[in-house]
KERO-126092 format. One record per residue: residue in three letters; x, y, z of N, C-alpha, C in turn. Coordinates in steps of 0.05 Angstrom, whole numbers, padded with zeros to 5 digits, always signed. Layout:
// residues N
ALAXYZXYZXYZ ...
This chain:
// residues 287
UNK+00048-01421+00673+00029-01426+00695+00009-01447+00685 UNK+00004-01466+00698-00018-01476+00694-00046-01471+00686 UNK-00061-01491+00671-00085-01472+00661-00103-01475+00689 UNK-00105-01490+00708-00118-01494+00726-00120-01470+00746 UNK-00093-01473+00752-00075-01441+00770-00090-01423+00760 UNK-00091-01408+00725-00084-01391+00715-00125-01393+00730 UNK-00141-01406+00716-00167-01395+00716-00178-01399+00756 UNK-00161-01407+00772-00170-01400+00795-00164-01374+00801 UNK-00142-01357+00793-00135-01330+00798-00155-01319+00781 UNK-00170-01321+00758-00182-01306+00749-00206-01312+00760 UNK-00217-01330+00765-00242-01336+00782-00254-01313+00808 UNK-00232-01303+00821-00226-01294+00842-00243-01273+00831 UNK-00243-01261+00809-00248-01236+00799-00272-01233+00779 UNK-00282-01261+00781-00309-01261+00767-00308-01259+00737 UNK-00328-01269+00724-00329-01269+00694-00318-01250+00682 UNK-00325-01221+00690-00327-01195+00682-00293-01190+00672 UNK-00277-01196+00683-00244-01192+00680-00229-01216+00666 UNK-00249-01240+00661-00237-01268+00645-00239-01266+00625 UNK-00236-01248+00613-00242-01254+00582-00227-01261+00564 UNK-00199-01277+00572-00181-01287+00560-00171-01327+00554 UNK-00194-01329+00570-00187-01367+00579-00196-01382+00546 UNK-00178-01392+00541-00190-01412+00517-00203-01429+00514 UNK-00227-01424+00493-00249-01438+00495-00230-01471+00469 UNK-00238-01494+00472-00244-01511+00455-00245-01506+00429 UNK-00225-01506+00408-00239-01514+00380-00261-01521+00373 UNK-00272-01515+00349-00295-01525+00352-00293-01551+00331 UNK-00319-01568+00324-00316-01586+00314-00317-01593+00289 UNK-00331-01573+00282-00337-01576+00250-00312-01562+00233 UNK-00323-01525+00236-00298-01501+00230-00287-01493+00250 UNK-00265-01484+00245-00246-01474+00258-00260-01459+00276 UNK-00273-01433+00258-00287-01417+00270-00320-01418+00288 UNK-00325-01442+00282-00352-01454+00286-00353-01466+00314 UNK-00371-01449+00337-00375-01463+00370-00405-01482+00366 UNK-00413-01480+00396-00433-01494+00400-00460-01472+00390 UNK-00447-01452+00395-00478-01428+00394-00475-01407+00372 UNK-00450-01426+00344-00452-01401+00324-00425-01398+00319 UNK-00417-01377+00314-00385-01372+00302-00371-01367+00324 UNK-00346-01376+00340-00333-01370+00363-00327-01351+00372 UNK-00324-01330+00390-00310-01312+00393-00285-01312+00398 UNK-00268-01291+00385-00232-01298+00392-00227-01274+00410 UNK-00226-01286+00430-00221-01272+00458-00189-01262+00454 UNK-00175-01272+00446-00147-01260+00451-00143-01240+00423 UNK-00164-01241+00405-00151-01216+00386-00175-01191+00391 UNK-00146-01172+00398-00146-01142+00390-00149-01123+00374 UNK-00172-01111+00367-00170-01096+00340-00158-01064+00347 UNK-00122-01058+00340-00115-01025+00353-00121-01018+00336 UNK-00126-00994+00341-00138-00971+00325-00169-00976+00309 UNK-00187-00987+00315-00211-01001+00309-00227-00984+00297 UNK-00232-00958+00310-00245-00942+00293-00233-00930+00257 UNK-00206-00930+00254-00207-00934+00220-00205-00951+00204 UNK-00222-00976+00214-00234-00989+00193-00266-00976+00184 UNK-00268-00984+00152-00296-00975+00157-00314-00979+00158 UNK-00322-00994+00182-00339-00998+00207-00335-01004+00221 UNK-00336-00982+00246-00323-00983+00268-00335-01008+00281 UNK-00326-01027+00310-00334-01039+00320-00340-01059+00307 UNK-00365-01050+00280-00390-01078+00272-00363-01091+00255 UNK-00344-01084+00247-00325-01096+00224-00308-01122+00243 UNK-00299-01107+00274-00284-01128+00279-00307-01144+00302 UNK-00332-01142+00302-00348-01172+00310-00354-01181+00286 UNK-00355-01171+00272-00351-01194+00250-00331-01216+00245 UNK-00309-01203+00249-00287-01223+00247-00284-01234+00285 UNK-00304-01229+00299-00301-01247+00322-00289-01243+00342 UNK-00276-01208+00346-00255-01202+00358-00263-01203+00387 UNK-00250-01200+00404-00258-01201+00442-00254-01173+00448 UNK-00233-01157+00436-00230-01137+00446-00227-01115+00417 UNK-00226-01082+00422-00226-01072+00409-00224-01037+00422 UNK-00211-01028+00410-00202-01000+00417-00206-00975+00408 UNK-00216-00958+00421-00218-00926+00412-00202-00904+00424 UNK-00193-00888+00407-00179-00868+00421-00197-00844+00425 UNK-00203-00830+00445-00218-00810+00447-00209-00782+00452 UNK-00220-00754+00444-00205-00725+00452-00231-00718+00471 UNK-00229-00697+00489-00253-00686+00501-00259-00657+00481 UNK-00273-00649+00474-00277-00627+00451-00310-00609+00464 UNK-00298-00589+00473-00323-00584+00487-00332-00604+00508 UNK-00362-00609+00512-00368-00633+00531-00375-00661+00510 UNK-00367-00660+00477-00356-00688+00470-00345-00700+00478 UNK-00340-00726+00469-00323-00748+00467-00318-00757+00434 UNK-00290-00743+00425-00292-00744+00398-00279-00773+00389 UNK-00278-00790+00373-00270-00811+00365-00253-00809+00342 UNK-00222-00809+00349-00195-00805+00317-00171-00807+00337 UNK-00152-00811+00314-00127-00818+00320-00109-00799+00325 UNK-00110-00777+00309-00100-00750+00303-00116-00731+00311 UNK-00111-00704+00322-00129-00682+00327-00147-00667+00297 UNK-00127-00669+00277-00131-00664+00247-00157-00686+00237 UNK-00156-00706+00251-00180-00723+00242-00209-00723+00254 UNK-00211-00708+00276-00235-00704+00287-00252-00692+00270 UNK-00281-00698+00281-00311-00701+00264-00328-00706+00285 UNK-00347-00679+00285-00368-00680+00307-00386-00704+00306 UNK-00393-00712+00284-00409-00745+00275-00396-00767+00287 UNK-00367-00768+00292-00365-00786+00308-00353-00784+00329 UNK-00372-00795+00349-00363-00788+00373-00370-00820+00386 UNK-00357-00819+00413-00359-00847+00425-00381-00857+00432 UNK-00410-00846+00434-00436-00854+00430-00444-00871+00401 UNK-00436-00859+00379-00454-00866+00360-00432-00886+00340 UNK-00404-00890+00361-00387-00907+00341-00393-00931+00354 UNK-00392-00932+00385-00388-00952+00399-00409-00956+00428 UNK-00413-00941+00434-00441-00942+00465-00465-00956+00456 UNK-00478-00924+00434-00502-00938+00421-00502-00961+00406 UNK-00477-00968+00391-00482-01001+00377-00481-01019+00395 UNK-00466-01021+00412-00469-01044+00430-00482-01045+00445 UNK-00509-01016+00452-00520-01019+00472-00543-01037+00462 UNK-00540-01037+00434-00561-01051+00411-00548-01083+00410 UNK-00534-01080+00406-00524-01114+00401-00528-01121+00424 UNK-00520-01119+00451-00525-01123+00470-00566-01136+00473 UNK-00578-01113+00470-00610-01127+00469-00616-01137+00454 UNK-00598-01143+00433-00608-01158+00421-00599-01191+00419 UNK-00582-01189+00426-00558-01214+00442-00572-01222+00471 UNK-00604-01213+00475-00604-01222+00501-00584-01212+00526 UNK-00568-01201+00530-00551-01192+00547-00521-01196+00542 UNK-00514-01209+00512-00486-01213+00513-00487-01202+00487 UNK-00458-01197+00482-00449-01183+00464-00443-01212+00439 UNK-00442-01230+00451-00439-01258+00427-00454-01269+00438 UNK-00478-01287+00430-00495-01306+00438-00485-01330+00448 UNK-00483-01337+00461-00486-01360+00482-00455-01361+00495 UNK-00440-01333+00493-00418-01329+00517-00419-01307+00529 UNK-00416-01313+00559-00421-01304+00578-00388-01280+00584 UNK-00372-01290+00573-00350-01265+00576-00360-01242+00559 UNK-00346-01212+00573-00346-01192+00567-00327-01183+00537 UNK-00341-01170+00524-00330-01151+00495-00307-01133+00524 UNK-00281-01135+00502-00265-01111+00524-00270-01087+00501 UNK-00275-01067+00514-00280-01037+00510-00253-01024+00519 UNK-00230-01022+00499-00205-01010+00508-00209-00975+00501 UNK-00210-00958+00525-00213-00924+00507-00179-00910+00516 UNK-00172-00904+00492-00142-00885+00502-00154-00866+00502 UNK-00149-00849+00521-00161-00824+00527-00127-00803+00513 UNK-00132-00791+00494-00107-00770+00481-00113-00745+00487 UNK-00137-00734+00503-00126-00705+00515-00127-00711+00541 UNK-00122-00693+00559-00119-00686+00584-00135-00716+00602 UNK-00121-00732+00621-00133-00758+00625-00154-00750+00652 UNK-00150-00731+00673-00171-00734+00684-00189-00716+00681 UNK-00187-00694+00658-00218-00682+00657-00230-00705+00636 UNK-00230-00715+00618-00234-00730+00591-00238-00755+00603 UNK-00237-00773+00631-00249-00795+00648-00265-00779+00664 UNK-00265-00760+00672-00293-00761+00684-00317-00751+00673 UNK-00312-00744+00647-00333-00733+00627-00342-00766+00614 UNK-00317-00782+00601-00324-00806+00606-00336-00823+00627 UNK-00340-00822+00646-00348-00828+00669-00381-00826+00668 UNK-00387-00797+00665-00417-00793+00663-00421-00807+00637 UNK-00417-00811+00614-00426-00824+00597-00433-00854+00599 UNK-00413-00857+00609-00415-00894+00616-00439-00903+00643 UNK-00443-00877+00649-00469-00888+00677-00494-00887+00657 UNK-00499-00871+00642-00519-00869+00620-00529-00902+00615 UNK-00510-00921+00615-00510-00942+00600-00500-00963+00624 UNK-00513-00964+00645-00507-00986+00675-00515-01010+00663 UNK-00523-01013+00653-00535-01039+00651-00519-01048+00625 UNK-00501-01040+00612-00478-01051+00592-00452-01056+00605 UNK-00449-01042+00622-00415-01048+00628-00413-01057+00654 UNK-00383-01073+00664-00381-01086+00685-00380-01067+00698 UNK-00389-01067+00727-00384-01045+00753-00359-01054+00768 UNK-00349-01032+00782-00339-01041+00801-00349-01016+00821 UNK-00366-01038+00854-00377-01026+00877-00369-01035+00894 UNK-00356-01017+00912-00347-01019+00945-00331-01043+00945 UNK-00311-01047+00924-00297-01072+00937-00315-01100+00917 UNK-00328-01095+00904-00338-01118+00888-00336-01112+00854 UNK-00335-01129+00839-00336-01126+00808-00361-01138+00798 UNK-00378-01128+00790-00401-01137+00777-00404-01141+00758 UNK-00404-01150+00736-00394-01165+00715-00430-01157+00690 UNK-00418-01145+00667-00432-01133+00648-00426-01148+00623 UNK-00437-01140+00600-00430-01152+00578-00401-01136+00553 UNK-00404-01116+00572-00379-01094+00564-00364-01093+00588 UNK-00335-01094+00584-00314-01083+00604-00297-01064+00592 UNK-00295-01039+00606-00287-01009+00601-00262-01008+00611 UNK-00234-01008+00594-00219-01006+00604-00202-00985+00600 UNK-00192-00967+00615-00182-00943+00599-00154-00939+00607 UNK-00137-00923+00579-00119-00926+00569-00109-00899+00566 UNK-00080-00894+00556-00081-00868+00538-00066-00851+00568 UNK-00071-00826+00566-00055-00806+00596-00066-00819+00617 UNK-00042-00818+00627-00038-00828+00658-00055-00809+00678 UNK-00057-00791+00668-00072-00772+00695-00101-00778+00704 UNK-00115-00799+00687-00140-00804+00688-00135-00828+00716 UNK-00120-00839+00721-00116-00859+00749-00123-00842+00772 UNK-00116-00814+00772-00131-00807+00801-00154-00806+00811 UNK-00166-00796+00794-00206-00801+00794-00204-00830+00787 UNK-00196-00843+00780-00215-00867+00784-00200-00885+00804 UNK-00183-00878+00815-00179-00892+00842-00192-00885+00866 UNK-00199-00855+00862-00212-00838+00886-00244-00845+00881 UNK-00253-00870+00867-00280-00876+00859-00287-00900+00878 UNK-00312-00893+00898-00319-00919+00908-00330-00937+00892 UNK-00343-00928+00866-00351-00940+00850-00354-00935+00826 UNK-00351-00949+00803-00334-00932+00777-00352-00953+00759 UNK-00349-00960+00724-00364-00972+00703-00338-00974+00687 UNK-00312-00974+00698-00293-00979+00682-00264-00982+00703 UNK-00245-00994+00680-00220-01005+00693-00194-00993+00689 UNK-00165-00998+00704-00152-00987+00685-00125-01001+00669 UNK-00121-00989+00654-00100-01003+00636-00072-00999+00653 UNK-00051-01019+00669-00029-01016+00679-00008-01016+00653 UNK+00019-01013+00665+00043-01020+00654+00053-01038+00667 UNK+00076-01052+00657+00092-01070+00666+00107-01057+00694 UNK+00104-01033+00691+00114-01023+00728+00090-01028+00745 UNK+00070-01036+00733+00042-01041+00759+00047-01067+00769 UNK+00065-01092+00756+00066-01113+00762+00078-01114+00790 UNK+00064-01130+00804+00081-01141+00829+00071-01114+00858 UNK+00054-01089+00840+00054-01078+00855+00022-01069+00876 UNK+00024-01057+00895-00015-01058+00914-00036-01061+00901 UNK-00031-01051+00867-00061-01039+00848-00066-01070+00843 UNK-00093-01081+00855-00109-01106+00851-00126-01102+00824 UNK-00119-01131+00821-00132-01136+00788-00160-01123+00784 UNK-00172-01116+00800-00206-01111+00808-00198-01074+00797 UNK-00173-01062+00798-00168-01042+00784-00156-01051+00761 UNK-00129-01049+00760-00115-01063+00741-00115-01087+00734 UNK-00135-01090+00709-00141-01119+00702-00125-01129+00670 UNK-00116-01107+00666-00102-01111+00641-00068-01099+00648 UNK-00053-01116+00635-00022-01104+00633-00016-01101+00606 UNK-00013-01071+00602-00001-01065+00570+00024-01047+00567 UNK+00041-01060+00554+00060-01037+00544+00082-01046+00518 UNK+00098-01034+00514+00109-01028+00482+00121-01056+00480 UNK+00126-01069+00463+00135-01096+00460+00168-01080+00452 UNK+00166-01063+00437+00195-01055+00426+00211-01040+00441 UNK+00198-01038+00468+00216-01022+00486+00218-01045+00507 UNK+00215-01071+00502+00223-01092+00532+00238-01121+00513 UNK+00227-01120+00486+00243-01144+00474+00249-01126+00452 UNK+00279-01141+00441+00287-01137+00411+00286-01158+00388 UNK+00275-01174+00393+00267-01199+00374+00245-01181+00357 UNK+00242-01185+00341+00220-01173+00318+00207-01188+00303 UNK+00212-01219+00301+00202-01246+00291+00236-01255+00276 UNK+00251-01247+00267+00263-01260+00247+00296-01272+00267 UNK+00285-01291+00257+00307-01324+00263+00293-01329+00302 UNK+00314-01333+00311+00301-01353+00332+00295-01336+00348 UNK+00273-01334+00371+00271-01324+00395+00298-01324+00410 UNK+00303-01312+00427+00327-01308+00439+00314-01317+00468 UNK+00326-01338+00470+00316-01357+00507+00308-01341+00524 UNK+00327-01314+00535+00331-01294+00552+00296-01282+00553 UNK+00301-01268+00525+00266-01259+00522+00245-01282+00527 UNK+00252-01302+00516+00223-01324+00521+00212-01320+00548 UNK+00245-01325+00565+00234-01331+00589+00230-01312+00612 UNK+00237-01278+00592+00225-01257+00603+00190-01256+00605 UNK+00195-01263+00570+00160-01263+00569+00141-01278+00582 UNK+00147-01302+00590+00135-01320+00610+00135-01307+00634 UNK+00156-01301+00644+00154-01299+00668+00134-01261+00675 UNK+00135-01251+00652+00116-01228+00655+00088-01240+00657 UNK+00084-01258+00642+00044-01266+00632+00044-01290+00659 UNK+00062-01307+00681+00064-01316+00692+00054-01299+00721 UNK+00067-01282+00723+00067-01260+00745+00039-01246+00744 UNK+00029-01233+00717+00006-01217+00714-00011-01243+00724 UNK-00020-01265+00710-00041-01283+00718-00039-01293+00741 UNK-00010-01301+00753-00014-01306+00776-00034-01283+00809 UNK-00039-01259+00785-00054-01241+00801-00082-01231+00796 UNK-00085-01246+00771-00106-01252+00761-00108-01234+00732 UNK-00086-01215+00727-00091-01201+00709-00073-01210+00673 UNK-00090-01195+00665-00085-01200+00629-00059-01186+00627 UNK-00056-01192+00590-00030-01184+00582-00029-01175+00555 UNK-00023-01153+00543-00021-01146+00523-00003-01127+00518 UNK+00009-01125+00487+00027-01119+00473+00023-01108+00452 UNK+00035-01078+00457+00018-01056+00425+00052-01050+00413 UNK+00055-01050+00390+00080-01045+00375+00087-01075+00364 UNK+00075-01096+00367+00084-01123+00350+00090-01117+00321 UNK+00101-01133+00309+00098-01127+00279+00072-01137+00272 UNK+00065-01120+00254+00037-01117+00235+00041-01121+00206 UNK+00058-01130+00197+00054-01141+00165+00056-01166+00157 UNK+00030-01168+00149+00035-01196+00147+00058-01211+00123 UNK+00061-01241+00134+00080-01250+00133+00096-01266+00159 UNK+00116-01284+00148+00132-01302+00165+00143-01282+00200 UNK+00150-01265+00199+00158-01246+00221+00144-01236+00241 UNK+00111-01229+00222+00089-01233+00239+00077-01252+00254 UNK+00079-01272+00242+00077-01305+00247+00078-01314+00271 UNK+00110-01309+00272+00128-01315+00291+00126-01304+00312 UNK+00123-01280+00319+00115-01269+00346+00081-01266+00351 UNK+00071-01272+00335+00041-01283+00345+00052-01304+00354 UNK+00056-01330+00336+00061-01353+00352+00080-01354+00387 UNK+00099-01339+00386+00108-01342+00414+00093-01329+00436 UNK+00073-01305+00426+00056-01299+00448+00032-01312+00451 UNK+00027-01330+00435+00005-01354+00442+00017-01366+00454 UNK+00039-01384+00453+00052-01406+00471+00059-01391+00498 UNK+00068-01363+00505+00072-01356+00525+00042-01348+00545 UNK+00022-01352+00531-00001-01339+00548-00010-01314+00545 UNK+00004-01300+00523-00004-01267+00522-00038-01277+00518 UNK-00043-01251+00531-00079-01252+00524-00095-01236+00503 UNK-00079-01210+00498-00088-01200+00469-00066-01193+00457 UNK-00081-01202+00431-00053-01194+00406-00061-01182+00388 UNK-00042-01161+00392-00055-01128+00374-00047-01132+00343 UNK-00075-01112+00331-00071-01110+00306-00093-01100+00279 UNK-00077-01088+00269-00107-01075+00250-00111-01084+00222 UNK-00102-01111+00222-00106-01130+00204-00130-01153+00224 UNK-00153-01142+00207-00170-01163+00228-00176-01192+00216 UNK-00175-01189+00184-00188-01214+00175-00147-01235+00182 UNK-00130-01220+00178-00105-01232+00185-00102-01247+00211 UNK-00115-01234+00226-00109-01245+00257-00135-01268+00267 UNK-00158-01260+00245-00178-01283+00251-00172-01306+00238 UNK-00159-01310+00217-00142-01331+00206-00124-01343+00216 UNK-00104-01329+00229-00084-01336+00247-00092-01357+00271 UNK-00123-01349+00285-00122-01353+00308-00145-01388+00313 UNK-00158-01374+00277-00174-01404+00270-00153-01424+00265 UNK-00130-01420+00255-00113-01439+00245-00097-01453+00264 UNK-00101-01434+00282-00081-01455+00306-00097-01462+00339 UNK-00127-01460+00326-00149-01465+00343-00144-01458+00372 UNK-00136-01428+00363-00145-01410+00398-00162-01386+00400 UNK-00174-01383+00416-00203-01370+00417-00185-01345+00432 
C-alpha cells in the first residue's frame, strides 16, 4: 500500500491509533530526532515485565509499545507470566499506570518529548477475560487523562493507548461500552470483518500458525505475498499489525524475518531482546 493511502486510513482515526507511521532518520545518530533520542514505534517489548525494569528498561531503549500480562487476584491486578510467579508488590499500578502516569507529567503530556503518538499499553488479560476487563476498566478511569478514550462513536486520543489482549471473553463488555479507555486486540479472523478500527485497532496473531518460513534460506513468494496482502488489508482499514512467535535469537534467522516484516509494513515486531531490536531498527533507520 502506499505510504500516502496507508496514513489517510489512519488519519481517519486520529493520532491516538497511528502509532506506527515512520518517522525520518535522523541526522546525526541513528537513534538521534529533532527533540532527543527517537522513538521506535514499531518495536515491541513481549513479555516486558521480566526484564528488570519493567516499562522504564524498554523506554529506554525507545520502544513504542510494550506488554503486560495480568491475573485478577482478589480485586488486584497482578502483573506475571505464570500463576507460580505472582507477587502482591506487583501489580499493574505500580509496574506500569503509576510510572507513566509520572513520565507522562513530566513529559508535559507525552510519553516521549516532542511526539505526539501514543506509548501502546498491550495488557493480556490470563484469567477469566470479562471479570479481569472490567475490574481493569475501573482502574484505567482512575487515570482519564493518560489514556486514549473512545466516546459515543469518537476516539480521543491520550498519551497511552490500552489495548487488550489475552481471553477472548473480555470483547463482550467492551463492545457493550458506549464509552471505554481501551481497545481491542483482533485476530487475523477480524480482518475484512464489521469490528472498525476505532475497536480493533491492532491485528495480532501466531506467525507459526500462518507462515512456515522461520528465517532460513529464501522467503517463499506464496508467504511474502500472503504477508502483504494481510498488512495491506489491515491498513487499508486503518488498522496495525503484529506478530508474537517470530524467532527471538539473535542471529542471521532473526534478521531475516525482521527484515521481511519491515519491507512488508508489519507495525510491531515482537521481542524480549530489547537492546537487539533497538539496534536492528537504528541500523536500517526505521522508527
Amino acid at each position: 500500500m502506499a505510504l500516502t493511502t496507508r496514513r489517510r486510513a489512519l488519519t481517519t482515526l486520529g493520532a491516538a491509533l497511528a502509532g506506527s507511521v515512520a518517522l525520518p532518520a535522523g541526522t546525526a545518530l541513528a537513534g538521534e530526532g529533532k527533540h532527543g533520542p527517537r522513538p521506535l514505534w514499531r518495536a515491541h517489548a513481549h513479555n516486558d515485565y521480566e526484564h528488570p525494569r519493567p516499562l522504564l528498561d524498554a523506554l529506554d531503549h525507545r520502544f513504542g509499545s510494550v506488554e503486560a500480562d495480568i491475573y485478577l487476584v482478589g480485586d488486584q491486578l497482578l502483573v506475571a507470566h505464570d500463576p507460580e510467579d505472582l507477587d502482591p508488590a506487583r501489580t499493574l499500578e505500580s509496574l506500569y499506570l503509576d510510572p507513566l502516569a509520572a513520565r507522562v507529567r513530566a513529559g508535559h503530556g507525552r510519553v516521549y518529548r516532542g511526539d505526539r503518538r501514543p506509548l501502546q499499553l498491550l495488557v493480556d488479560i490470563k484469567t477469566e477475560g470479562a471479570s479481569t476487563y472490567l475490574e481493569l476498566d475501573r482502574r484505567l478511569r482512575r487515570y482519564k487523562h493518560l489514556f486514549t478514550a473512545y466516546a459515543h462513536g469518537r476516539v480521543f486520543p491520550g498519551p497511552v493507548t490500552a489495548v487488550i489482549s489475552g481471553d477472548r471473553a473480555a470483547r463482550a463488555p467492551m463492545e457493550a461500552q458506549a464509552t471505554r479507555r481501551a481497545f481491542y486486540d483482533g485476530r487475523l479472523t477480524d480482518l475484512g470483518t464489521s469490528a472498525p478500527a476505532s475497536f480493533v485497532p491492532l491485528i495480532s496473531d501466531n506467525w507459526t500458525l500462518n507462515f512456515t518460513w522461520r528465517g532460513v534460506g529464501a522467503f517463499p513468494e506464496a508467504e511474502r505475498r500472503k504477508l502483504r496482502d494481510i498488512v495491506g488489508a489491515a491498513h487499508g482499514r486503518g488498522q496495525r499489525v503484529r506478530f508474537w512467535a517470530t524467532p527471538d535469537v539473535a542471529g542471521p534467522d532473526r534478521d531475516a524475518v525482521w527484515s521481511e516484516l519491515l519491507a512488508a509494513g508489519v507495525d510491531h515486531l515482537n521481542t524480549d531482546d530489547l537492546a537487539g531490536l533497538e539496534a536492528f531498527l537504528d541500523a536500517h533507520h526505521a522508527a
